[in-house]
VMD Tcl script that builds the backbone (N, CA, C; Angstrom):
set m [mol new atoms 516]
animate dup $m
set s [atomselect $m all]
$s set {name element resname resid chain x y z} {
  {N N UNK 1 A 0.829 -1.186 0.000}
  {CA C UNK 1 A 0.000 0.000 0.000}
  {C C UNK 1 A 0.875 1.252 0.000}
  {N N UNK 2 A 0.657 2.367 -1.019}
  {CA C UNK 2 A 1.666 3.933 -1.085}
  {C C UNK 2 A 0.897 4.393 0.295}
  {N N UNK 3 A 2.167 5.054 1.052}
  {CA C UNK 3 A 1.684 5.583 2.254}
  {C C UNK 3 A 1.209 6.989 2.216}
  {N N UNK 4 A 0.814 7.246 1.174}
  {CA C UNK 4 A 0.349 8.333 0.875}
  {C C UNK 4 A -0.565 8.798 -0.585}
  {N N UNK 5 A -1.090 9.740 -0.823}
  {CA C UNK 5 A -1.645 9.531 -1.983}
  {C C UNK 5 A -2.756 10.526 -2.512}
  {N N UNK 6 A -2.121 10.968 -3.200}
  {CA C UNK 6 A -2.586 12.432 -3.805}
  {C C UNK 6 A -3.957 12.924 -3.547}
  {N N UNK 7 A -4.001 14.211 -3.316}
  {CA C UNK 7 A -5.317 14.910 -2.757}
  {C C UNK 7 A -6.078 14.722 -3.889}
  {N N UNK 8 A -8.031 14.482 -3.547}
  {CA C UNK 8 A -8.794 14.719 -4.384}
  {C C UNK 8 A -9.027 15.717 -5.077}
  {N N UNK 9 A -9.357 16.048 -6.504}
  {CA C UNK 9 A -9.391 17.023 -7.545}
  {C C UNK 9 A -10.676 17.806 -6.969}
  {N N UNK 10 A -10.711 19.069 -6.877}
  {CA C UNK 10 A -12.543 19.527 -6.881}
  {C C UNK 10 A -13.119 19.091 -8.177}
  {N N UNK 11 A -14.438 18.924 -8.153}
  {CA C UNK 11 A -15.655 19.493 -9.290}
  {C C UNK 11 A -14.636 17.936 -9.968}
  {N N UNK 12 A -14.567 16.705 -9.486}
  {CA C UNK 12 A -13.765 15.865 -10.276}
  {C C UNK 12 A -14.859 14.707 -9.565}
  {N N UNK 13 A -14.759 13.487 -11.249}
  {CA C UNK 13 A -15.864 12.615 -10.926}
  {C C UNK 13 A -15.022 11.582 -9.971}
  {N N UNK 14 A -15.497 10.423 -9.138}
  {CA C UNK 14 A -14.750 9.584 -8.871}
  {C C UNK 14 A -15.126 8.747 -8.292}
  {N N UNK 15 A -15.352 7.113 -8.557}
  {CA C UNK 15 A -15.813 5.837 -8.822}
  {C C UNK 15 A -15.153 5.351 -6.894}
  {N N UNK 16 A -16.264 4.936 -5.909}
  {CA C UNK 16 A -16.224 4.948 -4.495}
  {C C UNK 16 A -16.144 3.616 -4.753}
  {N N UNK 17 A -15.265 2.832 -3.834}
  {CA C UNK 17 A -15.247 1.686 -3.242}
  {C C UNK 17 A -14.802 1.458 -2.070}
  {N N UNK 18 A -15.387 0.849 -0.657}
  {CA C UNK 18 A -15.256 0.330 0.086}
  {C C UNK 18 A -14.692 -0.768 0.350}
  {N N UNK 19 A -14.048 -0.931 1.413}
  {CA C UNK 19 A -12.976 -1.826 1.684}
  {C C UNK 19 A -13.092 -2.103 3.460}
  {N N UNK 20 A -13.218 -3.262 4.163}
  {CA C UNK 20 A -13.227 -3.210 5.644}
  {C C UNK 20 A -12.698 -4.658 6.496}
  {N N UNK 21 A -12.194 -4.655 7.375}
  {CA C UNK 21 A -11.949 -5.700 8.038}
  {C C UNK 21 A -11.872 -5.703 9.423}
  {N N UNK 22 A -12.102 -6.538 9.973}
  {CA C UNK 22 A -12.132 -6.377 11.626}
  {C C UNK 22 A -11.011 -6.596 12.410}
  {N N UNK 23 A -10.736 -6.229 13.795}
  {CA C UNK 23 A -9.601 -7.058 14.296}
  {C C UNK 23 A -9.716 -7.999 15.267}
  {N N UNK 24 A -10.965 -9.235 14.628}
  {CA C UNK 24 A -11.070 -10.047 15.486}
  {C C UNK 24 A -10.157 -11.375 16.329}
  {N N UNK 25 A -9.212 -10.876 15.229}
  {CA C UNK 25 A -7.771 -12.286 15.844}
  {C C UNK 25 A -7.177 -11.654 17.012}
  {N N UNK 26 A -6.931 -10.359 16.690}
  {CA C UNK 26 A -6.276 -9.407 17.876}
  {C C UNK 26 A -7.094 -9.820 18.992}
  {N N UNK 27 A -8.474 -9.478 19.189}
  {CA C UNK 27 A -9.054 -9.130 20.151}
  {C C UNK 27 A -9.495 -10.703 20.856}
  {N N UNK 28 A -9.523 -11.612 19.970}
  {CA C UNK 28 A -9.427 -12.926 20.623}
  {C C UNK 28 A -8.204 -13.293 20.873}
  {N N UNK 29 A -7.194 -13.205 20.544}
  {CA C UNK 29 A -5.941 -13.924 21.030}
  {C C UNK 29 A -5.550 -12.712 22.796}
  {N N UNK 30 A -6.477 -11.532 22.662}
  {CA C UNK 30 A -5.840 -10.826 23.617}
  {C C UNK 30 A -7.168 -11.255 25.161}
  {N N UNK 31 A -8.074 -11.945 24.792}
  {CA C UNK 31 A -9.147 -12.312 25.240}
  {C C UNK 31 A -8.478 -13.076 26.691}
  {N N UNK 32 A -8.732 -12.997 27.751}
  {CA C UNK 32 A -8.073 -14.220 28.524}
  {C C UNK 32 A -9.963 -13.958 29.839}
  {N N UNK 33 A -9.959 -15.535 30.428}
  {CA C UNK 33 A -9.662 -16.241 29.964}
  {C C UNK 33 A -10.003 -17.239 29.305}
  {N N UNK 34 A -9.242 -18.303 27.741}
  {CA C UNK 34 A -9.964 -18.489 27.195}
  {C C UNK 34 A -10.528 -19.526 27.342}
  {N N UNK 35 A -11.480 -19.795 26.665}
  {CA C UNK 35 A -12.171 -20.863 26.942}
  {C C UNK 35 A -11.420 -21.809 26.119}
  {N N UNK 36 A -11.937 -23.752 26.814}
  {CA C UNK 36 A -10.479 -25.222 26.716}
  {C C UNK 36 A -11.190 -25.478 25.048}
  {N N UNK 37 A -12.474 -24.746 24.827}
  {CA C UNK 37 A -12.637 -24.937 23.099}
  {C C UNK 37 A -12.378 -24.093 22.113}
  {N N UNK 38 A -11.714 -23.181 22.599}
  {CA C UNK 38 A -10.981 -22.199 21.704}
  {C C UNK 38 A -10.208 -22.504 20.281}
  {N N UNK 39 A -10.624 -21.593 19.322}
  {CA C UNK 39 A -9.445 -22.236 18.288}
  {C C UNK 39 A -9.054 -20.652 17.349}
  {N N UNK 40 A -8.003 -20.249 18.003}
  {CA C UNK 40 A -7.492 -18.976 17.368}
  {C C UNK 40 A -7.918 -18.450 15.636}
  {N N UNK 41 A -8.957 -17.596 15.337}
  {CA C UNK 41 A -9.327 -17.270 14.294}
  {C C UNK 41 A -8.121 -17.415 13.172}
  {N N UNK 42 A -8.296 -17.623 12.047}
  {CA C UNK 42 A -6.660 -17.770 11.183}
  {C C UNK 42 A -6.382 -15.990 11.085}
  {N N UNK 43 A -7.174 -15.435 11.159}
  {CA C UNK 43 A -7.120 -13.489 10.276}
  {C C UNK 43 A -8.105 -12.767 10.629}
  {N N UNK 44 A -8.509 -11.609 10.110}
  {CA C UNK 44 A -9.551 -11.086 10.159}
  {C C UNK 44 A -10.527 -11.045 9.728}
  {N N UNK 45 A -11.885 -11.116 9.625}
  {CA C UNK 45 A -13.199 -11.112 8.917}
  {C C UNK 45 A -13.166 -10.047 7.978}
  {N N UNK 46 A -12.991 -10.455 6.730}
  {CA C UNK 46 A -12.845 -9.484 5.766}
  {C C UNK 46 A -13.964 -8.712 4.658}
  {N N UNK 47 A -14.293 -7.922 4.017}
  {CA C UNK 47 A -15.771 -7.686 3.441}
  {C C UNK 47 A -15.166 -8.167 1.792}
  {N N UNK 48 A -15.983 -9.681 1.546}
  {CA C UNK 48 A -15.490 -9.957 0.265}
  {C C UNK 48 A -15.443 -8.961 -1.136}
  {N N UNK 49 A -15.007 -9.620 -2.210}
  {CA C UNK 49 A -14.459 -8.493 -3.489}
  {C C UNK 49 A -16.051 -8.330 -3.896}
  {N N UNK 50 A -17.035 -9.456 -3.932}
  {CA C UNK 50 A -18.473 -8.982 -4.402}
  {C C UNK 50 A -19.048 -7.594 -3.378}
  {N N UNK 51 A -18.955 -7.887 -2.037}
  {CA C UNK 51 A -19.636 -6.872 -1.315}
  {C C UNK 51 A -19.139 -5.526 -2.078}
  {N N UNK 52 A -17.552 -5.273 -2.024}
  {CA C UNK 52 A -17.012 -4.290 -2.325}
  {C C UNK 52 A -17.438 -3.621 -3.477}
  {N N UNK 53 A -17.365 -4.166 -5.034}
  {CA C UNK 53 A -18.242 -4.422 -6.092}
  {C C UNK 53 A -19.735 -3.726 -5.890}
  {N N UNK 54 A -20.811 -4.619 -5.338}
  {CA C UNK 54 A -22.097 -4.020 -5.508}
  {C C UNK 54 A -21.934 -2.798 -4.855}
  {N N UNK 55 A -21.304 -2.322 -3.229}
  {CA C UNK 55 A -21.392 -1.387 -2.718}
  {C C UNK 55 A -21.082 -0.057 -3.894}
  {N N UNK 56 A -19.885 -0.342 -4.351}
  {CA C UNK 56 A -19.333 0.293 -5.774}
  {C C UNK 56 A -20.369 0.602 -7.080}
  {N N UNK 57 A -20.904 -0.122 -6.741}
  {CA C UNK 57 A -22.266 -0.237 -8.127}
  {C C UNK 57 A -23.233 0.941 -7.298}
  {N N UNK 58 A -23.623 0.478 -5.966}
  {CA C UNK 58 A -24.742 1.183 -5.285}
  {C C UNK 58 A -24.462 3.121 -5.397}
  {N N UNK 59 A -23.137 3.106 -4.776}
  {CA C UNK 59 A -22.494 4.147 -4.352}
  {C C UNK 59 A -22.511 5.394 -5.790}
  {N N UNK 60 A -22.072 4.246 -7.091}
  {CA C UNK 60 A -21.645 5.040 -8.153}
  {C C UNK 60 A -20.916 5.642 -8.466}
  {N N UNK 61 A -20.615 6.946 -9.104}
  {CA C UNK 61 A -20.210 8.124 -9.515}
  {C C UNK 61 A -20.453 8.959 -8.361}
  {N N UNK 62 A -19.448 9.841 -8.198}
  {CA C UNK 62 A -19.281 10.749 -6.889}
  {C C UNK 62 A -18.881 12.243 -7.505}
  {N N UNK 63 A -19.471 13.524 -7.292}
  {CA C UNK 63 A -18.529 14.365 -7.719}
  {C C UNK 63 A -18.040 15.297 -6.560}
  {N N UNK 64 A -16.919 15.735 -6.772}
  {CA C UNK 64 A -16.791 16.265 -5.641}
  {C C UNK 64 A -16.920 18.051 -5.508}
  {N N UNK 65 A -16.900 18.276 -4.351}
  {CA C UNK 65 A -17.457 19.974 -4.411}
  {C C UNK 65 A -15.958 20.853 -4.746}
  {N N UNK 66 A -16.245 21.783 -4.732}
  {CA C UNK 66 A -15.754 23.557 -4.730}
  {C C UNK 66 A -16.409 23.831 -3.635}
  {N N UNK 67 A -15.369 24.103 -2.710}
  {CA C UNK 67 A -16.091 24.895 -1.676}
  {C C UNK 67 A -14.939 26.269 -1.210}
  {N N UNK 68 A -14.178 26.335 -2.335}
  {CA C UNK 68 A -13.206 27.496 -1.834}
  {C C UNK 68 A -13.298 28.818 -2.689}
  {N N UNK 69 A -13.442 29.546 -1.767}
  {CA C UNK 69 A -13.945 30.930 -2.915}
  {C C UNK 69 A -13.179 31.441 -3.715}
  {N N UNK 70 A -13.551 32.077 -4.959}
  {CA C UNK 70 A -12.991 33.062 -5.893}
  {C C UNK 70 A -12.017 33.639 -5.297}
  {N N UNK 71 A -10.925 34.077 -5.988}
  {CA C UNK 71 A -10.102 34.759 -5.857}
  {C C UNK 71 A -10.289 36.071 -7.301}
  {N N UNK 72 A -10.048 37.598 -6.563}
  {CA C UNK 72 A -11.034 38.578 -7.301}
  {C C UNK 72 A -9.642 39.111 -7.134}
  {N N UNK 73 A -8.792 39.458 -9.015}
  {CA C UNK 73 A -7.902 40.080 -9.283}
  {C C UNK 73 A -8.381 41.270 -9.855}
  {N N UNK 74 A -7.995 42.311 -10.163}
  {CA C UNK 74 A -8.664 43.472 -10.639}
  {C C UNK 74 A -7.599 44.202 -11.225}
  {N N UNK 75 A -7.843 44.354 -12.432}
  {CA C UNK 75 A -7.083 44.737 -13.474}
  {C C UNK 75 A -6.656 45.943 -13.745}
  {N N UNK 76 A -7.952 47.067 -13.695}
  {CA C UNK 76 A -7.888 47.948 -14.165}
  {C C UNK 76 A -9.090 48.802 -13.468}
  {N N UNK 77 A -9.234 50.430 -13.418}
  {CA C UNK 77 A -10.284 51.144 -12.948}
  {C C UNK 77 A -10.371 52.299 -14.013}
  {N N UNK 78 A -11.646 52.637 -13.919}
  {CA C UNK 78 A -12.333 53.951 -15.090}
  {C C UNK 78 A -13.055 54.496 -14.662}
  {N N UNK 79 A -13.069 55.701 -14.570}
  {CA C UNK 79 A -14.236 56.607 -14.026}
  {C C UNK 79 A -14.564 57.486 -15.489}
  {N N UNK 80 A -15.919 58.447 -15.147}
  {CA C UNK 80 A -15.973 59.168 -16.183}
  {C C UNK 80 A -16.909 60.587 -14.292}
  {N N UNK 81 A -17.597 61.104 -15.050}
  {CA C UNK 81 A -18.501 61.925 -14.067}
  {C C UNK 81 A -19.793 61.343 -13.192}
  {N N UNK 82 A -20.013 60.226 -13.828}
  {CA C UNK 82 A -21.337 59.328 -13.160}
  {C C UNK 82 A -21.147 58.410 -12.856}
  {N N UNK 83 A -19.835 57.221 -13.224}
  {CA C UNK 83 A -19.873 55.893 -13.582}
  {C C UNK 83 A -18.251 55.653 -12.217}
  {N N UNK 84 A -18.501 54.524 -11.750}
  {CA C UNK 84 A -16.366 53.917 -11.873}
  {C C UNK 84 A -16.605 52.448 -12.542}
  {N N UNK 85 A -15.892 52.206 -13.175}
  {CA C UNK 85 A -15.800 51.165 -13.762}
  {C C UNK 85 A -14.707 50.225 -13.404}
  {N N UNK 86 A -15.129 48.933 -12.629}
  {CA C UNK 86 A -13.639 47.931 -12.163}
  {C C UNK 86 A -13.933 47.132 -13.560}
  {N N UNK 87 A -12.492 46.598 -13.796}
  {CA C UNK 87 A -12.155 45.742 -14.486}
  {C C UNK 87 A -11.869 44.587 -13.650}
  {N N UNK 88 A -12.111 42.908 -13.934}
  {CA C UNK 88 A -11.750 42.320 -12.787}
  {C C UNK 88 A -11.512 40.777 -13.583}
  {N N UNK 89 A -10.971 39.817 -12.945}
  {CA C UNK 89 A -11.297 38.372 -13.537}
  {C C UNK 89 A -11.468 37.266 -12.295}
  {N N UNK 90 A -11.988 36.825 -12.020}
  {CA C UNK 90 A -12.231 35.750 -11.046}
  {C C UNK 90 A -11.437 34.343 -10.868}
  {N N UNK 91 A -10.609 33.649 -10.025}
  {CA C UNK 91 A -10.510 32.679 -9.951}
  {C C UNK 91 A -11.004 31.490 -10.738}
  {N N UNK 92 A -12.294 31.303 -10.667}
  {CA C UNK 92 A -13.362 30.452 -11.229}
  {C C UNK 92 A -14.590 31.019 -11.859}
  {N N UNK 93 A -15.155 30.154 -12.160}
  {CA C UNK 93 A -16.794 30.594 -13.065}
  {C C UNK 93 A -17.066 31.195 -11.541}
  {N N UNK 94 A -18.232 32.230 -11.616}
  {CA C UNK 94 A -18.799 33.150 -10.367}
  {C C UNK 94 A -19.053 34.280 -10.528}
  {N N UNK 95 A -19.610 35.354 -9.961}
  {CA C UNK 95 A -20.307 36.503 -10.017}
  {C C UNK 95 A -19.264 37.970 -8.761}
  {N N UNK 96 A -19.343 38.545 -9.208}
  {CA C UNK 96 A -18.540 39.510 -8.585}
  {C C UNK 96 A -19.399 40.725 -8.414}
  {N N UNK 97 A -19.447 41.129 -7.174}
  {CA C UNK 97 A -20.371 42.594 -7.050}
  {C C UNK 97 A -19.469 43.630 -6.720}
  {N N UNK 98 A -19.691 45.439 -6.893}
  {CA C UNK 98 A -18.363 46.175 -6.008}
  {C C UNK 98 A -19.238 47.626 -5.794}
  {N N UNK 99 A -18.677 47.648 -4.841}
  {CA C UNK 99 A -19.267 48.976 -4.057}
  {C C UNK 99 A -18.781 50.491 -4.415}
  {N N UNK 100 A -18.811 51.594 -4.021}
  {CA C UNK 100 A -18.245 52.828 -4.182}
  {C C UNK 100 A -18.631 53.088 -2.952}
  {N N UNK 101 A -17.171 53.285 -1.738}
  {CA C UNK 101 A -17.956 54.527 -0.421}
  {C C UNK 101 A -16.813 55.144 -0.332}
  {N N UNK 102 A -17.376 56.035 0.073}
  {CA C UNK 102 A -16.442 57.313 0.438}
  {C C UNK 102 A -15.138 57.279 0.952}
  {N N UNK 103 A -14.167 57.994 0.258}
  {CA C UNK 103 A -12.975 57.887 1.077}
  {C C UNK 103 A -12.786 57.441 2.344}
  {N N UNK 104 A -12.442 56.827 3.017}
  {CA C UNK 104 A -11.927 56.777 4.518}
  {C C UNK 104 A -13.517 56.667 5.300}
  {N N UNK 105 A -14.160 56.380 4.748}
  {CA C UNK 105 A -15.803 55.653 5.503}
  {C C UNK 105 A -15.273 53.955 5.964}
  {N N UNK 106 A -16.184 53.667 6.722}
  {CA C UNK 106 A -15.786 52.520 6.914}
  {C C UNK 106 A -15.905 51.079 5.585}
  {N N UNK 107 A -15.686 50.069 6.051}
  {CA C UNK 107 A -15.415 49.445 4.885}
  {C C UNK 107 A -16.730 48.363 5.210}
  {N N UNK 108 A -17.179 48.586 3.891}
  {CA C UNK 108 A -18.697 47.535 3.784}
  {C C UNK 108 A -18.593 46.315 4.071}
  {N N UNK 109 A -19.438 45.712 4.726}
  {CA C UNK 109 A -19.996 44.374 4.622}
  {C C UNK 109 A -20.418 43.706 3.613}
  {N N UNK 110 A -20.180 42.343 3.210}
  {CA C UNK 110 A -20.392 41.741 2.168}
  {C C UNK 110 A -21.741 42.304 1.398}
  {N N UNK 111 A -22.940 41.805 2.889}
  {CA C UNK 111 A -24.296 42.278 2.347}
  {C C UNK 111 A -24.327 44.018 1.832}
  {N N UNK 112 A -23.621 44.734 2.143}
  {CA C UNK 112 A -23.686 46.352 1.682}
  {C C UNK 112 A -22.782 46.012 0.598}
  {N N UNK 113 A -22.121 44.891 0.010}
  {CA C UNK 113 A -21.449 45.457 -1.221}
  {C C UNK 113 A -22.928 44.950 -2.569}
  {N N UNK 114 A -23.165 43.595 -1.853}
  {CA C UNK 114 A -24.786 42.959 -2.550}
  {C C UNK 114 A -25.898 43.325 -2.724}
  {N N UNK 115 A -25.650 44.873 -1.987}
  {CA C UNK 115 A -27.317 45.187 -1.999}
  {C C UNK 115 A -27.330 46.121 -3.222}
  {N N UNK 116 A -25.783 47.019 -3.521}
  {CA C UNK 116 A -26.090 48.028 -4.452}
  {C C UNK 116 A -26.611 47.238 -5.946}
  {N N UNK 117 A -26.166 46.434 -5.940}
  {CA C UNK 117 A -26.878 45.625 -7.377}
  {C C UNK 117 A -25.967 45.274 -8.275}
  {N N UNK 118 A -24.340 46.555 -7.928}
  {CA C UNK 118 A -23.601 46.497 -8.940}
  {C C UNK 118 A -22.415 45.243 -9.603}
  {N N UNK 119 A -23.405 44.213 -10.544}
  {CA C UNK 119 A -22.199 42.991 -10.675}
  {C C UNK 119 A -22.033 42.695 -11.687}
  {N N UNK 120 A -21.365 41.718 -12.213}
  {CA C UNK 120 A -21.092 40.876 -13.735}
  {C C UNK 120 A -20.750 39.671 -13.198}
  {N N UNK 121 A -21.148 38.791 -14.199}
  {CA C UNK 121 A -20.713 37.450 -14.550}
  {C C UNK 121 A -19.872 36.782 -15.130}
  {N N UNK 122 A -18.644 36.103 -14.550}
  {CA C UNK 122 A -17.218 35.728 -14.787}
  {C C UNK 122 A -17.572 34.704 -15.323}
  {N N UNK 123 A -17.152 34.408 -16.664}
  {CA C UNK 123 A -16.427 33.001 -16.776}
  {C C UNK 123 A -15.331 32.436 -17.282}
  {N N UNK 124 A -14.783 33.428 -18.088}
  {CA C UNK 124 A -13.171 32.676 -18.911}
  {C C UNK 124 A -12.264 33.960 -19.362}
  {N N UNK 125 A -13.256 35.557 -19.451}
  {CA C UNK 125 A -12.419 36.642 -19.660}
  {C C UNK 125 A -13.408 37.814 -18.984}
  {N N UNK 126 A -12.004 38.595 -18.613}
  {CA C UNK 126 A -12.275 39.838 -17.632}
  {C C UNK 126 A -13.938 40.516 -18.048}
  {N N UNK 127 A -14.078 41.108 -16.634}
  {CA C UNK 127 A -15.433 41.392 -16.850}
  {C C UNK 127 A -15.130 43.157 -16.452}
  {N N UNK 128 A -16.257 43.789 -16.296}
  {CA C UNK 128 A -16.506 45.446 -16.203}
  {C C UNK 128 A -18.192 45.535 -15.198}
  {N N UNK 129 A -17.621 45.729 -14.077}
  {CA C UNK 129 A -18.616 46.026 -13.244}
  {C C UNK 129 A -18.946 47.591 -13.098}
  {N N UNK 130 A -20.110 47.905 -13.270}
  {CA C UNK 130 A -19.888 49.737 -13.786}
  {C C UNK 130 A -20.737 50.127 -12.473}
  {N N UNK 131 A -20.605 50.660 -11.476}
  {CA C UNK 131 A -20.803 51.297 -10.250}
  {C C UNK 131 A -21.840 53.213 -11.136}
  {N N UNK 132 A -22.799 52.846 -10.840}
  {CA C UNK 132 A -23.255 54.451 -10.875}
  {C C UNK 132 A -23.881 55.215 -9.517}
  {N N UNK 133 A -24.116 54.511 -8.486}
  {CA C UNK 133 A -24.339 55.011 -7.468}
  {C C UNK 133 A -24.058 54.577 -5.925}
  {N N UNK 134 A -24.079 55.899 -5.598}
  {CA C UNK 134 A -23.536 55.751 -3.911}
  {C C UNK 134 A -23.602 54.421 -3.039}
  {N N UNK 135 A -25.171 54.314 -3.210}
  {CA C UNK 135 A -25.985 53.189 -2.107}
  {C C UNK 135 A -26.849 52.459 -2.829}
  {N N UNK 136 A -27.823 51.388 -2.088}
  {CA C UNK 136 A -28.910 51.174 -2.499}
  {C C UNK 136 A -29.860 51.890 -2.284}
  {N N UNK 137 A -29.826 53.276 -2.107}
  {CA C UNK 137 A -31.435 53.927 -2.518}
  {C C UNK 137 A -31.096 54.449 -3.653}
  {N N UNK 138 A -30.146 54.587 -4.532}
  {CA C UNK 138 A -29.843 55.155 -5.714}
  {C C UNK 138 A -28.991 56.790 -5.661}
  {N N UNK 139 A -28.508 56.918 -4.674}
  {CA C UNK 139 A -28.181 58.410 -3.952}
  {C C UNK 139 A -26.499 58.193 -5.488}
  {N N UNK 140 A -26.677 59.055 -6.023}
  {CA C UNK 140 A -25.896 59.538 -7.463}
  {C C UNK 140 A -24.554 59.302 -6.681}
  {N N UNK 141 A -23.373 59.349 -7.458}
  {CA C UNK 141 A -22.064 59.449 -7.075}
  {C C UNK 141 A -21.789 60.711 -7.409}
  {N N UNK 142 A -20.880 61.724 -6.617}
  {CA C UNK 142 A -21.239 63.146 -7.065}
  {C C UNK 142 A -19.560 62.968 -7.372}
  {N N UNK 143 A -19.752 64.261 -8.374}
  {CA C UNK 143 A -18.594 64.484 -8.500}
  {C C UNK 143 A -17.674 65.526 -7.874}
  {N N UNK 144 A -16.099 65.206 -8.322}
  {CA C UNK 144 A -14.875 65.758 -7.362}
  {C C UNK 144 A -15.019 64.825 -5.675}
  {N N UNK 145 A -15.733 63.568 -5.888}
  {CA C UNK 145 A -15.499 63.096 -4.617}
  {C C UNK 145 A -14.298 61.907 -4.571}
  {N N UNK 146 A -13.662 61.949 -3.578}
  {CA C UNK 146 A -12.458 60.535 -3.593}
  {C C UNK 146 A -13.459 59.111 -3.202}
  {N N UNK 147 A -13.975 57.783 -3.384}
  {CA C UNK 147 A -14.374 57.006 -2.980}
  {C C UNK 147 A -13.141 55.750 -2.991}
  {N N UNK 148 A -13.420 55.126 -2.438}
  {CA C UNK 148 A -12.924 53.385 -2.018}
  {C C UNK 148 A -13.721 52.676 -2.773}
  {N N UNK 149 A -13.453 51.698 -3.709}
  {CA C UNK 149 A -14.459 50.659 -4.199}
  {C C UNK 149 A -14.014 49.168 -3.794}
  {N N UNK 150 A -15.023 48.412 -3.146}
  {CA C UNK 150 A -14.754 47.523 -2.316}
  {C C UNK 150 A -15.814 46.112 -3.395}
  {N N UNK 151 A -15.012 44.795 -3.086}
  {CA C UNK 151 A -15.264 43.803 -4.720}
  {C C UNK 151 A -15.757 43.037 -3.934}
  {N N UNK 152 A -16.850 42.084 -3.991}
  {CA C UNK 152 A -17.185 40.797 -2.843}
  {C C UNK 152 A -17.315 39.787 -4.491}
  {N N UNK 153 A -17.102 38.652 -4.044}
  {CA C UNK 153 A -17.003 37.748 -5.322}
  {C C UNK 153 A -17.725 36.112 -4.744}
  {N N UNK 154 A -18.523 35.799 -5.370}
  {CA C UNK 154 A -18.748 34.039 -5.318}
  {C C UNK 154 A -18.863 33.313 -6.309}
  {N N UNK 155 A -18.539 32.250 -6.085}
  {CA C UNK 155 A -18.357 31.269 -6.955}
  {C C UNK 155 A -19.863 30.071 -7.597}
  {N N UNK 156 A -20.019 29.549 -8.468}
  {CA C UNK 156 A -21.339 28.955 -8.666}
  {C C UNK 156 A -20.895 27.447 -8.682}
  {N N UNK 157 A -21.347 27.871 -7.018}
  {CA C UNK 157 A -21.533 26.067 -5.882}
  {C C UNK 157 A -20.617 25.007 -6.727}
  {N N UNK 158 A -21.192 24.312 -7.520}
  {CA C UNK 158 A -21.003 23.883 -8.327}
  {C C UNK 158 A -22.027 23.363 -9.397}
  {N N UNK 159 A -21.736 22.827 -10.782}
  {CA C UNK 159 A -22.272 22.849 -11.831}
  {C C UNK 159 A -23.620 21.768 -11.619}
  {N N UNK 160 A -24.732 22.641 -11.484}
  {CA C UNK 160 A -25.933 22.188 -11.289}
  {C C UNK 160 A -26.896 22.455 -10.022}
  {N N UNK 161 A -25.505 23.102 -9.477}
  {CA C UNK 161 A -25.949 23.408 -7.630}
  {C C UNK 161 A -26.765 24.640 -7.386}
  {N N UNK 162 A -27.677 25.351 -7.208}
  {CA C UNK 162 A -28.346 26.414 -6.982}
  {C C UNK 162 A -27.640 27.138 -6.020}
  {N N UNK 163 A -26.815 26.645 -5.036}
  {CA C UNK 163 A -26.313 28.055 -4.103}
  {C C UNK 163 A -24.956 27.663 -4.217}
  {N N UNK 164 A -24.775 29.393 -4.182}
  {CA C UNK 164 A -23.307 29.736 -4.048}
  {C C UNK 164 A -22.476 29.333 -2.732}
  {N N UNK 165 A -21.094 29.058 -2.888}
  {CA C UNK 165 A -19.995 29.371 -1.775}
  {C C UNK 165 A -19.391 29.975 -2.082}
  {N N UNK 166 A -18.671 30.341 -0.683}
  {CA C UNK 166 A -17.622 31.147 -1.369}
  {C C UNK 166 A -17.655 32.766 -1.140}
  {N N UNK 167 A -16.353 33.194 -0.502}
  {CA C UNK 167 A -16.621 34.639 -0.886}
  {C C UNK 167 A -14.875 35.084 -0.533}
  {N N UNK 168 A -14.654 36.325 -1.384}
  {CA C UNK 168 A -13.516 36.833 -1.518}
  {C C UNK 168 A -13.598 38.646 -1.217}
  {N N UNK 169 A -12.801 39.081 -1.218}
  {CA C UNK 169 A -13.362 40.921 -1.219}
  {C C UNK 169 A -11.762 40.820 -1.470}
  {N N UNK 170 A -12.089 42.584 -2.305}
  {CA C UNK 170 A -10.888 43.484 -2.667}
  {C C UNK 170 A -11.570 44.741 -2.482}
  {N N UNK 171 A -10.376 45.557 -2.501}
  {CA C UNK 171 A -10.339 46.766 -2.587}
  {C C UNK 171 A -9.429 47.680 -3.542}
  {N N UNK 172 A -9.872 48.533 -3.866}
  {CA C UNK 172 A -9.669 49.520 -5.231}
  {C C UNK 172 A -8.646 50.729 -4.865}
}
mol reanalyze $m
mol bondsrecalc $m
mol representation Tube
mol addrep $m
């Protein structure tokens, strides 16, 4: 047996089989005291190659998860008088949202970067998340102001999965 043996792939298929044995020789030979009809087991009670097999049949195909979040690189920034525009690319397939607050305000919470609305959808080339306002009540970005733009990012669960994991943040 390799005493070791390479970590599972995420989002990777992979064929389960079971394998088990007991340590009933141990635990009878360590048994005292024994009884004059004793007759030392030869090994252990083992789960034959059929059990292993159907369990394998039962079990199937396995896939395994993503459960580690995006990683949110950011390329590039654009402003004009109404707009900032991040440039960004994601780790993985996933959705990226980003905030605008004020210089030296405190720094948002995931849910305050999710509520403004402002996101795009990653999957293989950089995306453009275009920020036009302050908050979620729609309060304008004014101009001549300095803001912070703050990135929250998740990933999609995996392929077929309805909820996301995952979360990453940057800052601008």
């Amino acid at each position: 047996l390799p005493s070791s043996s390479p970590s599972l792939e995420m989002e990777t298929d992979y064929k389960v089989f079971c394998f088990a044995e007991d340590d009933w020789r141990i635990e009878a030979l360590a048994g005292s005291p024994q009884s004059p009809n004793f007759v030392a087991p030869s090994g252990p009670n083992q789960v034959d190659f059929t059990a292993v097999s159907n369990f394998g049949a039962v079990a199937g195909t396995l896939r395994t998860l993503d459960l580690t979040a995006p990683n949110i690189v950011i390329s590039g920034t654009a402003t004009t008088e109404t707009t900032i525009s991040v440039t960004l690319t994601l780790g993985e397939v996933g959705t990226a949202w980003c905030r605008a607050v004020r210089k030296g305000f405190a720094v948002p919470s995931a849910l305050e970067i999710l509520e403004t609305g402002f996101q795009a959808s990653y999957s293989s080339s950089a995306v453009v998340v275009v920020i036009t306002d302050y908050n979620a009540d729609g309060e304008a970005l004014q101009l001549g102001t300095d803001y912070d733009v703050y990135c929250y990012a998740e990933d999609d669960f995996c392929q077929g999965c309805r909820r996301p994991t995952g979360s990453s943040a940057a800052q601008v």
